[in-house]
C-alpha positions in Angstrom: 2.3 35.8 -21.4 2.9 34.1 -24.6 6.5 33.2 -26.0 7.5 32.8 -29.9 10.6 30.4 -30.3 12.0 29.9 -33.3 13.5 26.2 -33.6 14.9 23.8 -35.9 12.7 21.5 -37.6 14.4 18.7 -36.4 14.6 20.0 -32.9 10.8 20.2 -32.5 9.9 17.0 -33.5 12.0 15.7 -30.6 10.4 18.1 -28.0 7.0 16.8 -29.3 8.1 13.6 -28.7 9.8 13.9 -25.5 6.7 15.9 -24.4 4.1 13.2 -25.6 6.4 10.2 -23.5 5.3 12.7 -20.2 2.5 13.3 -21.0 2.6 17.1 -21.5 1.8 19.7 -24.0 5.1 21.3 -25.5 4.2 24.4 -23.6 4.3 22.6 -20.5 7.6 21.0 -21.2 9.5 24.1 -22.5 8.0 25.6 -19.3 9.2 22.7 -17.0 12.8 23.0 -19.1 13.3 26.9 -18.6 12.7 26.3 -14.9 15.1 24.3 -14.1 17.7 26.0 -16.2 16.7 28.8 -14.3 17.3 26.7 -11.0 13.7 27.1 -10.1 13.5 23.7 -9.9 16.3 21.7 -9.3 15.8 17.5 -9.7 17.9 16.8 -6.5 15.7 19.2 -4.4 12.3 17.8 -5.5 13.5 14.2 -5.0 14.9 14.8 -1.3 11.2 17.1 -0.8 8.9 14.2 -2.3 10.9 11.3 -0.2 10.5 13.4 3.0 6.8 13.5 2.2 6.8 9.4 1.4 8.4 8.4 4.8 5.9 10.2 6.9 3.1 7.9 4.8 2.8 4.6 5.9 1.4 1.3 3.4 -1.0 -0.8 4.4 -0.7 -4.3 4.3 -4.1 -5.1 2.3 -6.5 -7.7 3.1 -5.1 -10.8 4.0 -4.3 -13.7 1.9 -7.0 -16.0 3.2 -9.7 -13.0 2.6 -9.0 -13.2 -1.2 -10.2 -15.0 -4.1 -7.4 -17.9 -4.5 -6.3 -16.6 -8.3 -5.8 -13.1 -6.1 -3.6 -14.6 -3.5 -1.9 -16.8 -6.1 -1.0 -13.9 -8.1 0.1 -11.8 -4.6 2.4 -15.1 -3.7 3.6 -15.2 -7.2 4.2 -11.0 -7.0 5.8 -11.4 -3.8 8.3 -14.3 -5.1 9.0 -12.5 -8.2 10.0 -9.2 -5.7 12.4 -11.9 -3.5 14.0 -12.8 -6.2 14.4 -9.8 -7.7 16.5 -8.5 -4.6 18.1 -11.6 -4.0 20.0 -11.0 -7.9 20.1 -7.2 -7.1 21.9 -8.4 -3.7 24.5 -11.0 -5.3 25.1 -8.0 -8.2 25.9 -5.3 -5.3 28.6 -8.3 -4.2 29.9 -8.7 -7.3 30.5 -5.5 -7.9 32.2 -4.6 -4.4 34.4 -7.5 -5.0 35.7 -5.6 -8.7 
């Protein structure tokens, strides 16, 4: 069924441009909108649904390091290095912040 909305001028350009950052027609994200003012579909409930799916998969490891070209292990070893560090900081922040 189709839907006429009067809007602001203003107000429309925003929801073309939120709509264009995901990726959706305006239709779609007016749609997605009025569901979850509706409580149709509530954030918190997808979430917990789509992390319940994620734990049942399990992630490979991939090929191993000596099975791929050496620029494609250097750039794994420099990836996994990166990620260390990463939660390293992200570990000493957590701290930090306890401590306050």
């Amino acid at each position: 069924m189709a839907v006429s909305v009067r809007m602001d001028p203003l107000l429309e350009k925003e929801l073309e441009q939120a709509a264009r950052r995901q990726g959706v027609s305006k239709s779609q994200f007016i749609i997605r909108a009025v569901e979850r003012a509706l409580g149709r579909k509530d954030p918190a409930q997808l979430y917990a649904q789509v992390m319940e799916e994620v734990a049942h998969h399990r992630i490979g490891k991939g090929a191993a390091d000596d099975d791929l070209p050496s620029y494609q292990a250097a750039l794994r070893q420099s990836l996994r290095a990166t990620y260390a560090r990463q939660q390293e900081e992200f570990a000493e922040y957590l701290a930090q912040k306890a401590k306050k």
